[in-house]
N, C-alpha and C positions, 0 to 999 in steps of 0.2 A: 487282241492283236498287239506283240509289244516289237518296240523296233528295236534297234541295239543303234548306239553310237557311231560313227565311223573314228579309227583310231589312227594314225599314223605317224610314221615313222619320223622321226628326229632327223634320219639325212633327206627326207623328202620332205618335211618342213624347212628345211634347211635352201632345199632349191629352189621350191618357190620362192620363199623369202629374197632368195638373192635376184631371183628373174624377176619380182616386183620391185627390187632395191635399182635396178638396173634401169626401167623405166622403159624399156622397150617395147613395149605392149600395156595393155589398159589392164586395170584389175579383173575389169569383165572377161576381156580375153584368158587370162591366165585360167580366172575360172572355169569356162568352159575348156580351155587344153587340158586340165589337171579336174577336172568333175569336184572340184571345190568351188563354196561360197565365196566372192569374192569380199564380205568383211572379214571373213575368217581371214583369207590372204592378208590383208589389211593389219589386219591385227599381229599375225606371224613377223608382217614386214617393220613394226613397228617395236616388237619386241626382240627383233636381232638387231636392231639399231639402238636400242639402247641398252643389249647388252654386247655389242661389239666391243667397249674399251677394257671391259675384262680379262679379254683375253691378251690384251699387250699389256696386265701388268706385271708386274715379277713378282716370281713365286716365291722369296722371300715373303714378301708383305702380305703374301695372301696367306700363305701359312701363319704369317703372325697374327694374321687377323682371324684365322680360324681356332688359331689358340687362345688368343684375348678372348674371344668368345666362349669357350669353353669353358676358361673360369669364372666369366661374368656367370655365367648359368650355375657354376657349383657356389659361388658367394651367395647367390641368390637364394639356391637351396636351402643354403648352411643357415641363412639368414631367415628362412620361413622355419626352420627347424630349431630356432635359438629362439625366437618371437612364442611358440608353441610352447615349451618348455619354461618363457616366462610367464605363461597368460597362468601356465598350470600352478606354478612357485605362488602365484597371485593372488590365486584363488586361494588358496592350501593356506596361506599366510591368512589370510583375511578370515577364515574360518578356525583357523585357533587363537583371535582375539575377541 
């Protein structure tokens, strides 16, 4: 017998999250309104509070940070692909003295 997951949606995580953010009701209760775990809840509620300040920053910066990243990742590359090329000069050298 296999179960499968339950999977749910991003705007229905979304709402509980804020009607646990809200405090209006116990974790338990949410749970039982919305047929969720109320650590799940917990967990939902704790991960849209820390990423609420994302979303007020400007999109300058985010973009510049998604591009700073992008070449950190290609330096990186370039840098394991230079490292390879010397281990091989290294060796080659070493073996015709």
């Amino acid at each position: 017998m296999t179960t499968t997951r339950k999977q749910y949606s991003a705007k229905f995580k979304a709402r509980v999250a804020i009607e646990a953010i809200r405090g209006e009701k116990t974790l338990n209760q949410l749970g039982s309104q919305y047929g969720v775990h109320p650590v799940q809840i917990a967990h939902w509620r704790k991960t849209a509070l820390d990423r609420v300040q994302d979303l007020f920053l400007d999109g300058r910066k985010r973009a510049k940070d998604a591009e700073s990243e992008s070449d950190r990742d290609a330096l990186y590359e370039e840098i394991g692909r230079l490292k390879v090329e010397l281990d091989f000069v290294k060796k080659k050298a070493g073996m015709l003295e």
